[in-house]
Biopython code that builds the backbone (N, CA, C, O; Angstrom):
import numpy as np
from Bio.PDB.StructureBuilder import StructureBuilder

atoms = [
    (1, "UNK", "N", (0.844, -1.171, 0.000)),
    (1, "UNK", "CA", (0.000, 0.000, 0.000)),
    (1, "UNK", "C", (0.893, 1.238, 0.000)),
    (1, "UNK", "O", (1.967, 1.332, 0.594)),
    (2, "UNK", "N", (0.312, 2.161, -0.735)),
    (2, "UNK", "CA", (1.020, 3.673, -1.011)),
    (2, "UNK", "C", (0.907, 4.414, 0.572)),
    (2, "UNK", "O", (-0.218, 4.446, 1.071)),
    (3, "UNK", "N", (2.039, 4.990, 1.334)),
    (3, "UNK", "CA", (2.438, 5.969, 1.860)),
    (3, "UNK", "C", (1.717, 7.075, 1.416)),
    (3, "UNK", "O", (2.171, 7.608, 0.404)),
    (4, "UNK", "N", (0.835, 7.501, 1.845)),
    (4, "UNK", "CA", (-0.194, 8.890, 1.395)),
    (4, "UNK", "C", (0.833, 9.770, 1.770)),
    (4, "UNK", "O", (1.285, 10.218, 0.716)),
    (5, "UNK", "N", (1.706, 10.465, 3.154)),
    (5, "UNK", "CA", (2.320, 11.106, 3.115)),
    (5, "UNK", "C", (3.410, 11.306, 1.833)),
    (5, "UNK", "O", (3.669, 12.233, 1.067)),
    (6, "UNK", "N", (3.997, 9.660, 2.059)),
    (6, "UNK", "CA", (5.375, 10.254, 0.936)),
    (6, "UNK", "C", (5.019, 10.346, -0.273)),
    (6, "UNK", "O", (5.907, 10.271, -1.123)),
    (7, "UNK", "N", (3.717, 10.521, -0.667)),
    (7, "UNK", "CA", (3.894, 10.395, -2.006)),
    (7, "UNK", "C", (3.023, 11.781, -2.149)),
    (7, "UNK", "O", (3.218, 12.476, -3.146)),
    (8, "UNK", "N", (2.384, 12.051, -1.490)),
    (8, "UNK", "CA", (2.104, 13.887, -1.218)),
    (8, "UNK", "C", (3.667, 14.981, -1.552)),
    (8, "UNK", "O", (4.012, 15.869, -2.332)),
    (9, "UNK", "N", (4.149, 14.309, -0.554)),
    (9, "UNK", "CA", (5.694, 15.050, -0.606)),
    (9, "UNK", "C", (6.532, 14.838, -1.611)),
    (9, "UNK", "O", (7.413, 15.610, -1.991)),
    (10, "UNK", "N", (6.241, 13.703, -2.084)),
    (10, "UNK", "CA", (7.083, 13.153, -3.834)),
    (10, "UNK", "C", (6.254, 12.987, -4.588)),
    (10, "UNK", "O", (6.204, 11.797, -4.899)),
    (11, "UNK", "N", (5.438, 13.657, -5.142)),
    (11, "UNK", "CA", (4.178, 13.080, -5.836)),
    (11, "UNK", "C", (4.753, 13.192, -7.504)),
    (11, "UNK", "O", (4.088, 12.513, -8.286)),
    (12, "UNK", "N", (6.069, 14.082, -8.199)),
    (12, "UNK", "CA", (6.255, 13.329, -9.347)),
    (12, "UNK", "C", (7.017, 12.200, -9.482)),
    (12, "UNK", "O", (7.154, 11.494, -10.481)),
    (13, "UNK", "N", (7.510, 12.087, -8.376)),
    (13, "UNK", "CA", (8.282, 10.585, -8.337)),
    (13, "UNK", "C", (7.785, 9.554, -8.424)),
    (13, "UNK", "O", (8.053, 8.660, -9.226)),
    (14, "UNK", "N", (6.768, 9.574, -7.352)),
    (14, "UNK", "CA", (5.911, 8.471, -7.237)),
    (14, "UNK", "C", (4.920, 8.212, -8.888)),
    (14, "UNK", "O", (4.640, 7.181, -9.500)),
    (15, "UNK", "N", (4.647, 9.529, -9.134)),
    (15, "UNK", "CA", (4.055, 9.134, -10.443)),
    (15, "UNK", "C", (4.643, 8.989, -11.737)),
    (15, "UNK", "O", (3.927, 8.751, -12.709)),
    (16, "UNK", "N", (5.907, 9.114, -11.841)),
    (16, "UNK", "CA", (6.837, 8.387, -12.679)),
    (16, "UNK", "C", (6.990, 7.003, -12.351)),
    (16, "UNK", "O", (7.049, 6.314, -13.369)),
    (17, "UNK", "N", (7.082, 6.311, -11.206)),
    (17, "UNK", "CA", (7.412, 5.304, -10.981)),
    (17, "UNK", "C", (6.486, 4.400, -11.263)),
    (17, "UNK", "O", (6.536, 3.276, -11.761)),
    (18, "UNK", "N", (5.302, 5.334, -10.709)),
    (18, "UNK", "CA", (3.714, 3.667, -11.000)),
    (18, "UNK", "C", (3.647, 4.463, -12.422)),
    (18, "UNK", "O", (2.559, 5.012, -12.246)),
    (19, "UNK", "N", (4.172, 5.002, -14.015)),
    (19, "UNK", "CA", (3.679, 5.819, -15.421)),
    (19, "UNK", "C", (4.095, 4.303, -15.539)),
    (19, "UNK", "O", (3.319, 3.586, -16.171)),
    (20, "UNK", "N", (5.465, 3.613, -14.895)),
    (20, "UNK", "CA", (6.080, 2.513, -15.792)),
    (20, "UNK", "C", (5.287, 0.936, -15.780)),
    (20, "UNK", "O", (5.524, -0.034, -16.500)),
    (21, "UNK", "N", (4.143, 1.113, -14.544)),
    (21, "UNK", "CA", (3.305, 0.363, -14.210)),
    (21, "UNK", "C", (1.886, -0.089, -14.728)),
    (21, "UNK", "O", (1.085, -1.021, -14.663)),
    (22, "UNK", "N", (2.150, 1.624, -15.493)),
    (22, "UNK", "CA", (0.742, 2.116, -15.835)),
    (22, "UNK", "C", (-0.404, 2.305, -14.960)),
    (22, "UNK", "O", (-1.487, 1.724, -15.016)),
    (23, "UNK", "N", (-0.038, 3.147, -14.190)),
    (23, "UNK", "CA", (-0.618, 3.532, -13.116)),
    (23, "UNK", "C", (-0.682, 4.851, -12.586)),
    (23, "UNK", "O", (-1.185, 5.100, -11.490)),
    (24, "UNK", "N", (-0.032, 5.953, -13.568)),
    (24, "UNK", "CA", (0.002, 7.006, -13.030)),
    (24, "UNK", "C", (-1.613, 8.061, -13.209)),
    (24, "UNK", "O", (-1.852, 9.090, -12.576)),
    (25, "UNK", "N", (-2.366, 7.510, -14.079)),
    (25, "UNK", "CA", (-3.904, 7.823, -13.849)),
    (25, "UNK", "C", (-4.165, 7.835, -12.534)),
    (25, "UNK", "O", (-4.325, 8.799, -11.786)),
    (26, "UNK", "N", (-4.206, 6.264, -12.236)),
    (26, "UNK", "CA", (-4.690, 5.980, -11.043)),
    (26, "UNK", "C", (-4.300, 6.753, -9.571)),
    (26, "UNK", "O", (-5.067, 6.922, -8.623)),
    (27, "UNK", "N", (-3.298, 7.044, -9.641)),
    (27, "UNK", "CA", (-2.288, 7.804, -9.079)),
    (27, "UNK", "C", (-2.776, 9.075, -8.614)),
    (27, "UNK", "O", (-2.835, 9.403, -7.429)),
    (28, "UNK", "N", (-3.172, 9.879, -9.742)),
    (28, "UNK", "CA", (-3.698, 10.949, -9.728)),
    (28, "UNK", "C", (-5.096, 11.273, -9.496)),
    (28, "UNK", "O", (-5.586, 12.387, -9.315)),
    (29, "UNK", "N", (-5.643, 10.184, -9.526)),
    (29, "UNK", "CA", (-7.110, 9.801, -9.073)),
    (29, "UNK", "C", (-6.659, 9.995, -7.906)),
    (29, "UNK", "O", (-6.658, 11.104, -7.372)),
    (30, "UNK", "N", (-6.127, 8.712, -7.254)),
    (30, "UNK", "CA", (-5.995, 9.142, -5.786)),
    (30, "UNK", "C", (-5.059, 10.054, -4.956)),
    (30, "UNK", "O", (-4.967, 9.710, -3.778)),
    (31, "UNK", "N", (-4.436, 11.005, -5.275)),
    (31, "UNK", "CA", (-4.476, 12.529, -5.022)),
    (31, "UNK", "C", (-5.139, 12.660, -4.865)),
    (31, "UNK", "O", (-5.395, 12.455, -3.679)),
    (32, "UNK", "N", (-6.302, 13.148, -5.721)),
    (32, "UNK", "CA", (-7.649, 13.753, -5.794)),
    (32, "UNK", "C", (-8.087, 13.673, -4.445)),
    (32, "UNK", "O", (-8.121, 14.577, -3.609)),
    (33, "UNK", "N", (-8.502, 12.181, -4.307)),
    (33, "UNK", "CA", (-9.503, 12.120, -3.768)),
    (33, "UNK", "C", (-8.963, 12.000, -2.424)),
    (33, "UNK", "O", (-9.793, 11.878, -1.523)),
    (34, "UNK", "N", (-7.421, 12.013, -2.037)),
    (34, "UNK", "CA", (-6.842, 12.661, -0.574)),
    (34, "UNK", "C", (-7.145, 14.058, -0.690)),
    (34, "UNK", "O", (-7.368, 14.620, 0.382)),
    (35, "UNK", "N", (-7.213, 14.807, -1.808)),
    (35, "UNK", "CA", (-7.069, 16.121, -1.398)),
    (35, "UNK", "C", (-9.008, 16.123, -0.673)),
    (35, "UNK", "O", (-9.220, 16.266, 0.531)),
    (36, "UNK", "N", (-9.843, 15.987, -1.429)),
    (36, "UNK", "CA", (-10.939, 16.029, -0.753)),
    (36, "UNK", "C", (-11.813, 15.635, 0.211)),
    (36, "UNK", "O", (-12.883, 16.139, 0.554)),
    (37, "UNK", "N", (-10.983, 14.255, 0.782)),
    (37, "UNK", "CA", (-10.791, 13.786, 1.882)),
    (37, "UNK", "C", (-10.238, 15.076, 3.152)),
    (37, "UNK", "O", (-10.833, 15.442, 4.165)),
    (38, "UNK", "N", (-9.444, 15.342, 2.824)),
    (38, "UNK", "CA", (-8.695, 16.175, 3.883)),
    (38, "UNK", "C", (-9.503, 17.795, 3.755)),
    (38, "UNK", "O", (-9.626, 18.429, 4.803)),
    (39, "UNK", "N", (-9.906, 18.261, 2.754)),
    (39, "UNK", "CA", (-10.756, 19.234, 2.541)),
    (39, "UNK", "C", (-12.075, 19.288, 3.746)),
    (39, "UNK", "O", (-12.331, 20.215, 4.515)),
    (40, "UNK", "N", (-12.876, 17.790, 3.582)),
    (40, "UNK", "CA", (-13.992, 17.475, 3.990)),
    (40, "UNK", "C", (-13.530, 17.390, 5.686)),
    (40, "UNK", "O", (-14.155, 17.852, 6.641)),
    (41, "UNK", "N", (-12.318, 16.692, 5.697)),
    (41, "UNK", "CA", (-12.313, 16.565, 7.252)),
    (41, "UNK", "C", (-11.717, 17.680, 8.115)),
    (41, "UNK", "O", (-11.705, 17.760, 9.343)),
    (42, "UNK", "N", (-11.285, 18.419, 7.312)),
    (42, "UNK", "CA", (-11.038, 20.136, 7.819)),
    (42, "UNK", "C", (-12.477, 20.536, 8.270)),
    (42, "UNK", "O", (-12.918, 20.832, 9.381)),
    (43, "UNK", "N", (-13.045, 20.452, 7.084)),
    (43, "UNK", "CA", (-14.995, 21.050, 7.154)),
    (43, "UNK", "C", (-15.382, 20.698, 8.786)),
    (43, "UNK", "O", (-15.507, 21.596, 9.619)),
    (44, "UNK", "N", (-15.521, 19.503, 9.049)),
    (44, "UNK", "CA", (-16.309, 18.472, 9.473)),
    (44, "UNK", "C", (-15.497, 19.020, 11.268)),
    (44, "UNK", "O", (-15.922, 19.494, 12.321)),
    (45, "UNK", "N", (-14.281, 18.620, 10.757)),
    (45, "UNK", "CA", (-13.411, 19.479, 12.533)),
    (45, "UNK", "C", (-14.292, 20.700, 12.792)),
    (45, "UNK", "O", (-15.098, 20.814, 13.716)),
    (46, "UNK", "N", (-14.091, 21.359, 12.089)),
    (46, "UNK", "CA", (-13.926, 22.193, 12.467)),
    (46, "UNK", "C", (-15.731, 22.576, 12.648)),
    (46, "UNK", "O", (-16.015, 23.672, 13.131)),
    (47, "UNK", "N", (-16.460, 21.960, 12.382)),
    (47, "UNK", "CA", (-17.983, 22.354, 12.807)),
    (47, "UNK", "C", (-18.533, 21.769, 14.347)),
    (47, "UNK", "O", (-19.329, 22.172, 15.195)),
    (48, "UNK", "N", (-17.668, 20.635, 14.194)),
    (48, "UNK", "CA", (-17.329, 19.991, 15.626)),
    (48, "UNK", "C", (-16.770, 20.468, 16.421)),
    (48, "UNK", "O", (-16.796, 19.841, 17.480)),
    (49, "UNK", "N", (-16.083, 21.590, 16.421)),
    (49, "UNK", "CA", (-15.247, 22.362, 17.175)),
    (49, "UNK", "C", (-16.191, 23.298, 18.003)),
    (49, "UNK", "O", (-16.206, 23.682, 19.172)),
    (50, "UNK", "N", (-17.072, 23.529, 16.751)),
    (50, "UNK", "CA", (-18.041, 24.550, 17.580)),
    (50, "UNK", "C", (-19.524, 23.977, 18.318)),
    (50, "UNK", "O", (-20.546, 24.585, 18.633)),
    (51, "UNK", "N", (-19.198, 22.762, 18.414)),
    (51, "UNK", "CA", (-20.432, 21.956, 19.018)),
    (51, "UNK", "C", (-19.756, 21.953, 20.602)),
    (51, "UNK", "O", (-20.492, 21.563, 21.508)),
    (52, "UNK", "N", (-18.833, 22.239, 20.820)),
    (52, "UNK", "CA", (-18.686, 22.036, 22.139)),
    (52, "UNK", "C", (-18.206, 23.317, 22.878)),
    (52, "UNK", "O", (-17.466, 24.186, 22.417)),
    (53, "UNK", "N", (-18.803, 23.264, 24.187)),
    (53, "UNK", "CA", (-19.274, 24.557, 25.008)),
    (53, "UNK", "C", (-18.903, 24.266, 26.281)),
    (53, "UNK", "O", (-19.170, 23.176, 26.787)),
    (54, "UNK", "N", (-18.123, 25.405, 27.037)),
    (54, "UNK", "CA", (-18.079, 25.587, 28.284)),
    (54, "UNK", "C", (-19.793, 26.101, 28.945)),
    (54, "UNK", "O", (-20.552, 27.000, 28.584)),
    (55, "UNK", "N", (-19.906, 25.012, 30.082)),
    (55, "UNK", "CA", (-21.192, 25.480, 31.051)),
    (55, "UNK", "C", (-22.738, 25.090, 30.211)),
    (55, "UNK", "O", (-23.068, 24.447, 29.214)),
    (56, "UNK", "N", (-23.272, 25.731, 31.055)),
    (56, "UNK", "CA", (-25.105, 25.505, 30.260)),
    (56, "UNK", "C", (-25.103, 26.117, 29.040)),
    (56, "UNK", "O", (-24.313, 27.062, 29.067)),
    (57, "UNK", "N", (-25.577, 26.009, 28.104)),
    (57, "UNK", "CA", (-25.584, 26.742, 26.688)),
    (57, "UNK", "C", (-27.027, 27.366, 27.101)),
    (57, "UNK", "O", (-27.939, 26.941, 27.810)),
    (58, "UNK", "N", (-26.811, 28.735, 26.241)),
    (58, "UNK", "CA", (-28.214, 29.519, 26.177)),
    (58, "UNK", "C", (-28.801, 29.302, 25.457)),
    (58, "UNK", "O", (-28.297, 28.650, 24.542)),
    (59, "UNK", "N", (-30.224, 29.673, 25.349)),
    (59, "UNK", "CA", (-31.022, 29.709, 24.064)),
    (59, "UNK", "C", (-30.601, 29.809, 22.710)),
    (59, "UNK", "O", (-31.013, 29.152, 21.753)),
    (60, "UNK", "N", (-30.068, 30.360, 22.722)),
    (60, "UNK", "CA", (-28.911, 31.414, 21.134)),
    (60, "UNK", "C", (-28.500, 30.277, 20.935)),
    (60, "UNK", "O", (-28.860, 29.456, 20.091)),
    (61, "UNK", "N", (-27.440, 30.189, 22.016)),
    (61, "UNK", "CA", (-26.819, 29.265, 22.046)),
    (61, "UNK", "C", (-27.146, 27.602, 21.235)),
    (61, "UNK", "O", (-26.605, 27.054, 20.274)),
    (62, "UNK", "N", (-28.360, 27.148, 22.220)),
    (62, "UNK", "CA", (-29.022, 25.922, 21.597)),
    (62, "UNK", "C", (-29.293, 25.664, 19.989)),
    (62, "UNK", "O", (-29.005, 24.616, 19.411)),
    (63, "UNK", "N", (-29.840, 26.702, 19.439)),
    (63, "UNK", "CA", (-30.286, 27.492, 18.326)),
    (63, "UNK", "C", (-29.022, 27.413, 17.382)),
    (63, "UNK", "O", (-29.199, 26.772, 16.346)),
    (64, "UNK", "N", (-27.550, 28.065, 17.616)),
    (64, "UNK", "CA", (-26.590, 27.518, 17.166)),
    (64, "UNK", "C", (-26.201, 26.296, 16.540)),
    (64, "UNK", "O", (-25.865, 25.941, 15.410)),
    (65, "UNK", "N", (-26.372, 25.742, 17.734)),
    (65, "UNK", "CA", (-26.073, 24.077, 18.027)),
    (65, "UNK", "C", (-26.836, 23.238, 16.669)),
    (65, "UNK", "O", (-26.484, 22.506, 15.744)),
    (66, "UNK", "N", (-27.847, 23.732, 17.096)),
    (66, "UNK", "CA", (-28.818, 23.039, 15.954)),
    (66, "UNK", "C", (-28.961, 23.411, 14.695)),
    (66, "UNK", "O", (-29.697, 22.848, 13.885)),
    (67, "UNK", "N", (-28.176, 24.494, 14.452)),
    (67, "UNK", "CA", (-27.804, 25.058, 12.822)),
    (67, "UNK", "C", (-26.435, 23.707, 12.359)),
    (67, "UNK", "O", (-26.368, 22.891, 11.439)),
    (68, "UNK", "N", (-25.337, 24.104, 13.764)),
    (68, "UNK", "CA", (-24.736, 23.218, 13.456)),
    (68, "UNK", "C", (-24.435, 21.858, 12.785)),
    (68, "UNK", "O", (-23.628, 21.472, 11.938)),
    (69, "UNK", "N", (-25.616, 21.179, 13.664)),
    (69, "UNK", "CA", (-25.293, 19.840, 13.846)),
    (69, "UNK", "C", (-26.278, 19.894, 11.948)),
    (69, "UNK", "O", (-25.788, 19.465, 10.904)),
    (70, "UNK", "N", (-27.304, 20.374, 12.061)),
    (70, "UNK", "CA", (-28.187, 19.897, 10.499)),
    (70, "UNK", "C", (-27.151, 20.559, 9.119)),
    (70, "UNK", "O", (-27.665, 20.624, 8.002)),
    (71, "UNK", "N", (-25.315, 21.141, 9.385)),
    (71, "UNK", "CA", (-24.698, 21.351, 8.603)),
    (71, "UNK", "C", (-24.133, 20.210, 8.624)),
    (71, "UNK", "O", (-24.426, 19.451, 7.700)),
    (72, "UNK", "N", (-23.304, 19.804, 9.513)),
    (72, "UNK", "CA", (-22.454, 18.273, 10.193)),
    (72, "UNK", "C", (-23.116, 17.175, 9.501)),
    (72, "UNK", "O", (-22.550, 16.650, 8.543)),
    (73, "UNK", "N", (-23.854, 16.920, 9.754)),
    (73, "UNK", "CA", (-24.665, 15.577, 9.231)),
    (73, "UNK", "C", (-24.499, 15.266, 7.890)),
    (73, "UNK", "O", (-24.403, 14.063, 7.646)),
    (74, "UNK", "N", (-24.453, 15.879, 7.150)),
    (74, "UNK", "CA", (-24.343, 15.929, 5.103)),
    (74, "UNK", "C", (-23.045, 15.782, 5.279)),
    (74, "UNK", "O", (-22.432, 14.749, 5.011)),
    (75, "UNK", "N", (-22.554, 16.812, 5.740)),
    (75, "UNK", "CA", (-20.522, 16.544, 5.699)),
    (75, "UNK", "C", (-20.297, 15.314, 6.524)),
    (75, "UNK", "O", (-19.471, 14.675, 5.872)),
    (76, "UNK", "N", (-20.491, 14.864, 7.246)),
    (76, "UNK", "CA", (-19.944, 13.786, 7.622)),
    (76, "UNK", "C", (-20.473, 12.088, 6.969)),
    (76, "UNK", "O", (-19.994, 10.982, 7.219)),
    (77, "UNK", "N", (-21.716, 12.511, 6.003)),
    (77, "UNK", "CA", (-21.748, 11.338, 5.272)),
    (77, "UNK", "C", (-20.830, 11.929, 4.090)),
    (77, "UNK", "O", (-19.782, 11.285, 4.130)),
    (78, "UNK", "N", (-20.790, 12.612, 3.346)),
    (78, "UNK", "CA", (-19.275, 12.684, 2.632)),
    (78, "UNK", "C", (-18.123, 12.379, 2.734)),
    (78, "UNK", "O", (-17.290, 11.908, 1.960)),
    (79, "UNK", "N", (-18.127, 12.778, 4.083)),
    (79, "UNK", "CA", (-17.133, 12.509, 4.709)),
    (79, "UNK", "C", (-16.513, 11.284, 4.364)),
    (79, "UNK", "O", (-15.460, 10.953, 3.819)),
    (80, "UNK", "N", (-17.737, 10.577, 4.971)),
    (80, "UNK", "CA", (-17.322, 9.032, 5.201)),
    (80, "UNK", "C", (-17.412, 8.157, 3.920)),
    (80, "UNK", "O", (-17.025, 6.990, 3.971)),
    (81, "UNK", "N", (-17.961, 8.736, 2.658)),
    (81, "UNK", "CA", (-17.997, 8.463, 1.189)),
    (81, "UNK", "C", (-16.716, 8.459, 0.709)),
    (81, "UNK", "O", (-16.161, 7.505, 0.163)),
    (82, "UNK", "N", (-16.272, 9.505, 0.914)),
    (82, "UNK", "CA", (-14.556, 10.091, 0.337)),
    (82, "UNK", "C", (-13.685, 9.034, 1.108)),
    (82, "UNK", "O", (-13.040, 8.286, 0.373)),
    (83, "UNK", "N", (-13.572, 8.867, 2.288)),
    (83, "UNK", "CA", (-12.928, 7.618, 3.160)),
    (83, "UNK", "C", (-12.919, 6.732, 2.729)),
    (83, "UNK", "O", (-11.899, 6.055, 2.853)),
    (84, "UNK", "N", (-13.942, 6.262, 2.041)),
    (84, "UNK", "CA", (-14.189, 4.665, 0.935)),
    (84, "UNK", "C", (-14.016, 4.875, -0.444)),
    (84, "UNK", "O", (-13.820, 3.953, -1.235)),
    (85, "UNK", "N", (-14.072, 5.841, -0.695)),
    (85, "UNK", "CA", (-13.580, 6.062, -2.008)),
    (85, "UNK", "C", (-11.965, 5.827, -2.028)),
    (85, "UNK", "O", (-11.189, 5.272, -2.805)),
    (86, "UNK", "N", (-11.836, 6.556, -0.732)),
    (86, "UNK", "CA", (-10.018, 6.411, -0.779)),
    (86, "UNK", "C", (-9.397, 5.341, -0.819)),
    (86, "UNK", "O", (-8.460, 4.987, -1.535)),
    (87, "UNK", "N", (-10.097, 4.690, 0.187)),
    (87, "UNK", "CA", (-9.865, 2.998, 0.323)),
    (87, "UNK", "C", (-9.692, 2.275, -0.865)),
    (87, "UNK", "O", (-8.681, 1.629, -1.142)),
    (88, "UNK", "N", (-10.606, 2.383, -1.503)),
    (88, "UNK", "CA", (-10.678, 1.806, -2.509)),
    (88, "UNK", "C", (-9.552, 1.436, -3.880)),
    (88, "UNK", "O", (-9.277, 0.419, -4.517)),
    (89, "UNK", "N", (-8.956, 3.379, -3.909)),
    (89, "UNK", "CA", (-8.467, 3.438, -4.621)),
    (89, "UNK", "C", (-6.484, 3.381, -4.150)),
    (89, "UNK", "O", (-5.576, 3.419, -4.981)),
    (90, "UNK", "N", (-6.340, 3.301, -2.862)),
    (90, "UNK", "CA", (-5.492, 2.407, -2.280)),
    (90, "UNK", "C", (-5.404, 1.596, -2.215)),
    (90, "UNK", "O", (-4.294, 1.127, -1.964)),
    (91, "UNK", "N", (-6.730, 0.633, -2.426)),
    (91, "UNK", "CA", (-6.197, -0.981, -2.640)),
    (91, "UNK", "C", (-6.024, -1.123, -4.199)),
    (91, "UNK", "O", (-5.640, -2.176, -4.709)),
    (92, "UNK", "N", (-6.442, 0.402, -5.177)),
    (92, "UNK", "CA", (-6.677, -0.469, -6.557)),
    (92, "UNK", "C", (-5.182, -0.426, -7.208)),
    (92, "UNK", "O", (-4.701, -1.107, -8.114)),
    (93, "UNK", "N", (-4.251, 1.313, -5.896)),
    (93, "UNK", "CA", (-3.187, 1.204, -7.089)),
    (93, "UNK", "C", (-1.820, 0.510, -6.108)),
    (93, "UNK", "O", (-1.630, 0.386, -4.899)),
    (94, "UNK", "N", (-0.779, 0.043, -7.750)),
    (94, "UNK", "CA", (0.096, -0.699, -6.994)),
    (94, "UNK", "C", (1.154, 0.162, -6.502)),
    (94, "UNK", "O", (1.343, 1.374, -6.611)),
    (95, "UNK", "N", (1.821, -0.809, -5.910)),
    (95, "UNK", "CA", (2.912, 0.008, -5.107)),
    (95, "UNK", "C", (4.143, 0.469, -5.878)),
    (95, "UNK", "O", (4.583, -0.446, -6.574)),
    (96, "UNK", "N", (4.745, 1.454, -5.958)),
    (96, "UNK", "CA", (6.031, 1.914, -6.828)),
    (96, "UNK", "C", (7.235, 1.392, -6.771)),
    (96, "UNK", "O", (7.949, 1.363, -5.769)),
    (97, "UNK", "N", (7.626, 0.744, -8.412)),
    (97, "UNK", "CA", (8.606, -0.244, -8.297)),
    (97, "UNK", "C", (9.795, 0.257, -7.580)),
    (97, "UNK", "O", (9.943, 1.478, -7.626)),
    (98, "UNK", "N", (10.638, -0.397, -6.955)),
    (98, "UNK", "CA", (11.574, -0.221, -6.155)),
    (98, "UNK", "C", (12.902, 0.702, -6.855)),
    (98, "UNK", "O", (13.900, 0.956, -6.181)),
]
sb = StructureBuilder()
sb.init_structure("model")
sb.init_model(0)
sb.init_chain("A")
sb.init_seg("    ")
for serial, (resi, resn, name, xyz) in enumerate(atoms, 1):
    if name == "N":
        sb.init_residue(resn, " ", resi, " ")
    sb.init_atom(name, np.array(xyz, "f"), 0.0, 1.0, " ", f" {name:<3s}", serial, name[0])
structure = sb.get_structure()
């Protein structure tokens, strides 16, 4: 399985290496779909961030909450779409010849 980091950080290397595999499509597919993975789970933090509260929450407050959470819910089934998408396309490509 591909190193998502190192191949973020080397990404024409890596895609020279799986071109000779015939794999550098695939490759770039899954870029992609790390980049929107990590897009979505930026989103998703960070709405979660604001779900949590020091003390009793006020009215406003509650009201917030519940804007929140009916944004959260859509992003986090994306969320979890893009996660399997990724999967997927980590098991589909091969690993870069040595």
């Amino acid at each position: 399985m591909i190193d998502l980091r190192a191949a973020r950080a080397d990404a024409d290397a890596v895609r020279a290496a799986l071109a000779r595999k015939g794999a550098a499509e695939a490759f770039d597919e899954l870029l992609a779909a790390d980049v929107q993975k990590r897009e979505l789970q930026t989103q998703v933090e960070e709405l979660r961030s604001q779900t949590k509260l020091k003390g009793k929450p006020t009215p406003e407050q509650l009201e917030e909450l519940k804007a929140v959470k009916e944004r959260l819910q859509p992003l986090e089934a994306d969320l979890s779409a893009a996660e399997e998408r990724l999967q997927e396309l980590l098991d589909g490509v091969p690993n870069p010849p040595a």
